[in-house]
C-alpha positions in Angstrom: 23.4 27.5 -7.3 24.9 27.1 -3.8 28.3 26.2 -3.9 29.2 23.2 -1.7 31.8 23.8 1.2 34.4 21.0 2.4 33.9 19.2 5.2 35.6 16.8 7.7 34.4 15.4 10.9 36.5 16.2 14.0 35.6 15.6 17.7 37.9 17.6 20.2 39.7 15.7 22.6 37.8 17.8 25.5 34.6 16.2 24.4 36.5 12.7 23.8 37.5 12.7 27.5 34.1 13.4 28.7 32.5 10.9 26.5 34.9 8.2 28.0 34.7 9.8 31.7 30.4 9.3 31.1 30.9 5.6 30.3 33.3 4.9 33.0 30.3 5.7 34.7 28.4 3.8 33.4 25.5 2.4 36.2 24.5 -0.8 34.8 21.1 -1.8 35.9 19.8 -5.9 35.6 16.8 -6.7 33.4 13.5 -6.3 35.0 11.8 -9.9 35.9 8.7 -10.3 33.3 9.7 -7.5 31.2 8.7 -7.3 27.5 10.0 -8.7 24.9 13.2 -6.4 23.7 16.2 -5.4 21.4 18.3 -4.6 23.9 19.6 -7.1 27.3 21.8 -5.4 30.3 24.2 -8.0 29.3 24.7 -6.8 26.0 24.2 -3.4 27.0 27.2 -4.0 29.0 29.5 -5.0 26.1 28.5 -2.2 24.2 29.6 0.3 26.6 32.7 -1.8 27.2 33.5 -1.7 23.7 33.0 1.7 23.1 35.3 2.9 25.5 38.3 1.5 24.5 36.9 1.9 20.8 39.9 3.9 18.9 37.4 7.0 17.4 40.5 8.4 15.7 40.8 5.4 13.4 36.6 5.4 12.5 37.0 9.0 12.4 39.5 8.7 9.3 37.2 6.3 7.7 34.5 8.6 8.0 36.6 11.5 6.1 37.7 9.7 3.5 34.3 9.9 2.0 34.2 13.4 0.3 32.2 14.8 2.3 30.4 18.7 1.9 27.8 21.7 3.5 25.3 23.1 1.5 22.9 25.9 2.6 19.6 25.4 0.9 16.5 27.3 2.5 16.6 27.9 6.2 19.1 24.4 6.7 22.4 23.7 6.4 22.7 20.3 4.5 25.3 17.9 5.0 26.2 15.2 2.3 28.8 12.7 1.2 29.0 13.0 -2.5 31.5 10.0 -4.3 31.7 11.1 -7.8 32.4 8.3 -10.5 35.7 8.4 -12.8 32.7 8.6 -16.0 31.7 12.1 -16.0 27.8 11.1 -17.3 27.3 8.0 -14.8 24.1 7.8 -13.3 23.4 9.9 -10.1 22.0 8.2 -7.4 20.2 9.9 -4.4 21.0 7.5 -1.4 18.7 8.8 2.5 18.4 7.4 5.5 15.5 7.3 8.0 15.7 7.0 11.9 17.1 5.9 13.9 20.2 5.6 11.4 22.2 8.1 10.2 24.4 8.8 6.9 27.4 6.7 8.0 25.5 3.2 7.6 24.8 4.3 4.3 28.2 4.5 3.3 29.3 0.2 2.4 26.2 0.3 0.0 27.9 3.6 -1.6 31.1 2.2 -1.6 29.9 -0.6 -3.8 28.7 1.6 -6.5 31.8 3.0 -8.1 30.2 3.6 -11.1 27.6 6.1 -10.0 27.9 9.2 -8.8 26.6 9.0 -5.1 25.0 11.3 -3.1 24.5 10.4 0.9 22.8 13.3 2.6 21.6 13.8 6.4 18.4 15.0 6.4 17.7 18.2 8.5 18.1 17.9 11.8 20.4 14.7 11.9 23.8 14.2 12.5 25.8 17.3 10.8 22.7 18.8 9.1 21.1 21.8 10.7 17.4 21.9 11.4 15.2 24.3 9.6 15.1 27.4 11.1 12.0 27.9 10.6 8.5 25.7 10.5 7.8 22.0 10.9 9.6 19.5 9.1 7.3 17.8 7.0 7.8 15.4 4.0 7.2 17.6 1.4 9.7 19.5 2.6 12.3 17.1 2.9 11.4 16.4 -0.7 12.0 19.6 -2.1 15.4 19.8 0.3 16.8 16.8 -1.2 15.6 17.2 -4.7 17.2 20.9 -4.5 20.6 19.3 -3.2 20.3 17.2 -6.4 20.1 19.5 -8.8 20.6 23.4 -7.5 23.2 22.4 -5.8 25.0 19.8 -7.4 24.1 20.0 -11.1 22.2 16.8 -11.8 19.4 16.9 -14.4 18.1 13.6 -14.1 19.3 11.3 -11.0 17.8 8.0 -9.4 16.7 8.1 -5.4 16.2 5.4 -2.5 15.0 6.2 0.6 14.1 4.9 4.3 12.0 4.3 7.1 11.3 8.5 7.4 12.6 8.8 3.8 10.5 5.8 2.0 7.7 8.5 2.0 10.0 11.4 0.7 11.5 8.8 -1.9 8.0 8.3 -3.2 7.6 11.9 -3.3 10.6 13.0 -5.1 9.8 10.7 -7.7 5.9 12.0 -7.9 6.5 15.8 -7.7 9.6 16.0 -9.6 9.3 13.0 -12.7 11.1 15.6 -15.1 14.5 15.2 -13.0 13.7 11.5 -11.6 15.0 8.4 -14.0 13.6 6.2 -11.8 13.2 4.8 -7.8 14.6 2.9 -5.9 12.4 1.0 -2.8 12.9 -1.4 -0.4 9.7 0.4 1.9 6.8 0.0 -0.5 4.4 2.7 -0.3 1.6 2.8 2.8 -1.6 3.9 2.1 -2.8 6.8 4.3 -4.8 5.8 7.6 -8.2 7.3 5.4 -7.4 5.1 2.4 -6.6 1.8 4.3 -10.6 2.2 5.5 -11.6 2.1 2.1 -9.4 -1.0 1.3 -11.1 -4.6 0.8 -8.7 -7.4 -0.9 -8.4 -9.8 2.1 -4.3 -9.9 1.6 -4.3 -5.7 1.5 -6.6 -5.7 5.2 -4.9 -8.5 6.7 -1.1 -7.0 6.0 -2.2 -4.0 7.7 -4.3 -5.7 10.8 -1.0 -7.6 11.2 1.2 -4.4 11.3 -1.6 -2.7 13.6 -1.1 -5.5 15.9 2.7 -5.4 16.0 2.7 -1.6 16.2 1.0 -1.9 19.5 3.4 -3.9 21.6 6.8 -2.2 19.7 5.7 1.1 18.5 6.2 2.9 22.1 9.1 4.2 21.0 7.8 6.0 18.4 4.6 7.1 20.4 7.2 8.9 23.0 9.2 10.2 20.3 5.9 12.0 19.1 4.3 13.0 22.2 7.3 13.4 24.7 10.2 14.0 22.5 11.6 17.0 24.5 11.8 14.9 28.0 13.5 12.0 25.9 16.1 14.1 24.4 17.1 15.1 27.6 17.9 11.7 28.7 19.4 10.2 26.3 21.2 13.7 25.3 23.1 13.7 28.8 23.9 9.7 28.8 25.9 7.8 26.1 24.6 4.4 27.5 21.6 5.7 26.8 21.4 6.7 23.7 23.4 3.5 22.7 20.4 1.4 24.4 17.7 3.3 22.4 19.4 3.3 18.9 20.5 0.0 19.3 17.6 -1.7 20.5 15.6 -0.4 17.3 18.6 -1.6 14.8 18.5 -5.2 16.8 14.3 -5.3 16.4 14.6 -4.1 12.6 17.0 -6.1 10.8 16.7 -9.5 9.5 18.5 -11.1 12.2 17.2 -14.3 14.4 15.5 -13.4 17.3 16.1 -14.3 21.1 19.6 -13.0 21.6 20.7 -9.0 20.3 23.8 -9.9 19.7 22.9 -11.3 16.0 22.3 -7.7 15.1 26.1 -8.3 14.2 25.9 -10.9 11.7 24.1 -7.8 9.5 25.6 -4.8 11.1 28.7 -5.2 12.7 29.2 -3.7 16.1 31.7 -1.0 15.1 28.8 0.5 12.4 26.3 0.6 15.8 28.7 2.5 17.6 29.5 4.6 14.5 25.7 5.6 14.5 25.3 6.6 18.5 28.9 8.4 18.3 27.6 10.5 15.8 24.0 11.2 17.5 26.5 11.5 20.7 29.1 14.2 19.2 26.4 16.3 17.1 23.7 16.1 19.9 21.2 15.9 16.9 19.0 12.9 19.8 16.4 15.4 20.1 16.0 17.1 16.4 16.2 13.6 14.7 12.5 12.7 16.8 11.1 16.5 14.8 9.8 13.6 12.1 7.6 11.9 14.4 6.3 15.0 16.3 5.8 17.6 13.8 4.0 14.8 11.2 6.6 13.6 8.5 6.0 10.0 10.0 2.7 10.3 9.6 1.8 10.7 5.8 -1.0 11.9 3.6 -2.0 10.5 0.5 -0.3 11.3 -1.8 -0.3 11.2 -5.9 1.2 7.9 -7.7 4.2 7.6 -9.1 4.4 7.3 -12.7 8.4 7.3 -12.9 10.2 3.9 -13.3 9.9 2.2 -10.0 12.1 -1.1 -8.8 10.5 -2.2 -5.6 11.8 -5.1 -3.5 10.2 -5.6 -0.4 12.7 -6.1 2.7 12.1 -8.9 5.2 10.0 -6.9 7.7 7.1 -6.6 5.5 7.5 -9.9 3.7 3.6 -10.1 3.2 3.3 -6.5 1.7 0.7 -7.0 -1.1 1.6 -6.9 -4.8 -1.2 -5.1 -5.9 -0.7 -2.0 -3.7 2.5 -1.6 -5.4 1.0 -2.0 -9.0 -1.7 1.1 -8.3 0.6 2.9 -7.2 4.0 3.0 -8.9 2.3 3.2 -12.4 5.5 2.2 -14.5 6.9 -0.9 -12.3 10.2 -2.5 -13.7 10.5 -4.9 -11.0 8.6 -6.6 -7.6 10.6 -8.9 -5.6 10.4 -10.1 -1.9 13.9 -9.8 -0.3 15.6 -13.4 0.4 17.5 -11.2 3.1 17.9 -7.6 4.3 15.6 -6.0 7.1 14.1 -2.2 7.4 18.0 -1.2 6.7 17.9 -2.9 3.3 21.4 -1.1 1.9 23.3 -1.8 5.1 21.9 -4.9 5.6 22.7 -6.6 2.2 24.8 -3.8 0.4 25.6 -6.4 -2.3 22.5 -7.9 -3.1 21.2 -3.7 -3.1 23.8 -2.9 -5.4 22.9 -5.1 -8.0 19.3 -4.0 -7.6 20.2 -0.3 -8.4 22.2 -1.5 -11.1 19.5 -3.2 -12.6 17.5 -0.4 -12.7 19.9 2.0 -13.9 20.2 -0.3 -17.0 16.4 -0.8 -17.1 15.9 2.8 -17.7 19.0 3.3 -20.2 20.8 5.3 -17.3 24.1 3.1 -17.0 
């Protein structure tokens, strides 16, 4: 097994400085007459900046490392994790991923609320503090088999319980399919998407119209993800060399996502308080990781295959965005499910959304399949 080595996050002074010498500089521009519809406003742009320069890091910083916090090598990456161990030695272990465009650190309230698990928040390859894999694409099957080796190569656990994400809902479903020996059960909040070739085939009115409704959304507010896969190296370098813009982009997505009333950006807050979004762009910020976190939507993860059922225990609990996800996808495919519920509140970031209302879900089915 790999042994895990310490870690702590520290970000020099030097880089400090230049990080608050970029924002001084900020050059606001106003919002373009006519424009589309958007998560992000100069105004509040504005603030944001504003509130990150005179933001005390140090203080977040100390937060941050007071989550035990670790590297493993496994394959070609270098794996970065937070790992909160219970006081009972054989409490369940719970496999916690995020997608894009969050990062570990909005994981972390959810975890905090389950002191009676043993916890494991990873960044995948290529985000944050995690390496990218040296070698070959990153693909969801190999994000699978990178997690599920963190779980129990590297950390010991025979059997565990997993959630994923937005780019992890897929490798959540795949954990739980490819490895069911070492997999008590799953965790979603992303039901699983049929591939593009299997949605053709698909005839119950309620599965075609969910789909024709998230075809039709996709087209005015899935830009982002059509640069991200077709342009991802001329985007980097934007947003790599400008902190107000990487702070626009991020944000913008975590405004449109969560379950928040529309019209003004600023009730992103009421579900994810402003000092968690500037967590999340100081750390794509300090770890330049902008550019490898969009190897997901260029390299194919984001776009999936079909893929076997799961037969595992499965708790689904469909998050606000997809409030009209049909029932009966979820039925063929998670073969064993303990639970189907639509979400009274929590967006795309279910955990850090409602991290209460999450917690008790993962409790439930921790005691559903005898694990807590």
């Amino acid at each position: 097994m790999t042994t895990p080595r310490p870690f702590s996050i520290h970000v020099g002074d030097d880089m400090l400085a230049d990080l608050h010498d970029r924002l001084d500089r900020f050059r606001p521009l106003p919002d373009s007459p006519r424009r589309p519809a958007s998560g992000m406003t100069a105004d509040y742009l504005a603030e944001l900046v504003a509130s990150w320069r005179s933001w005390d890091w140090r203080a977040r910083e100390a937060w941050l490392n007071g989550h035990p916090q670790f590297l493993a090598d496994i394959g070609d990456a270098t794996v970065h994790f937070v790992h909160r161990r219970a006081t009972r030695e054989d409490a369940p272990a719970l496999l916690v991923m995020h997608g894009w465009p969050h990062t570990f650190a909005l994981q972390l309230d959810f975890a905090e609320m389950l002191t009676d698990f043993h916890v494991v928040v990873p960044s995948l390859p290529g985000f944050a503090y995690s390496s990218v894999y040296a070698q070959g694409p990153v693909t969801e099957l190999r994000l699978a088999e990178t997690m599920h080796r963190l779980m129990t190569e590297v950390l010991g656990y025979e059997r565990y319980l997993t959630y994923g994400e937005d780019v992890s809902a897929n490798v959540n479903d795949l954990i739980a399919g490819t490895y069911p020996e070492s997999v008590a059960g799953v965790l979603v909040t992303h039901s699983h998407f049929p591939s593009r070739a299997e949605r053709e085939r698909l005839d119950a009115p309620d599965e075609v119209a969910f789909f024709a409704r998230l075809d039709e959304w996709g087209g005015a507010n899935g830009g982002y993800g059509h640069i991200q896969a077709t342009r991802p190296d001329t985007l980097a370098a934007a947003l790599n060399d400008s902190p107000a813009g990487i702070l626009a982009w991020i944000v913008e997505k975590l405004v449109e996502w969560s379950d928040t009333p529309g019209g003004d950006p600023r009730h992103v807050e009421q579900r994810i308080s402003r000092e968690r979004l500037l967590t999340e762009a100081m750390i794509y910020w300090t770890t330049q990781s902008i550019g490898s976190s969009f190897r997901p939507y260029h390299e194919g993860a984001d776009q999936p295959d079909a893929m076997p059922p799961v037969e595992v225990p499965a708790s689904v609990h469909i998050q606000r965005h997809e409030w009209d996800y049909p029932e009966s996808l979820a039925r063929r495919f998670y073969r064993d499910l303990r639970a189907f519920e639509r979400l009274e509140e929590g967006g795309h970031f279910a955990v850090a959304e409602a991290p209460a209302v999450m917690a008790e879900r993962a409790r439930a089915l921790a005691s559903e399949v005898g694990a807590l």
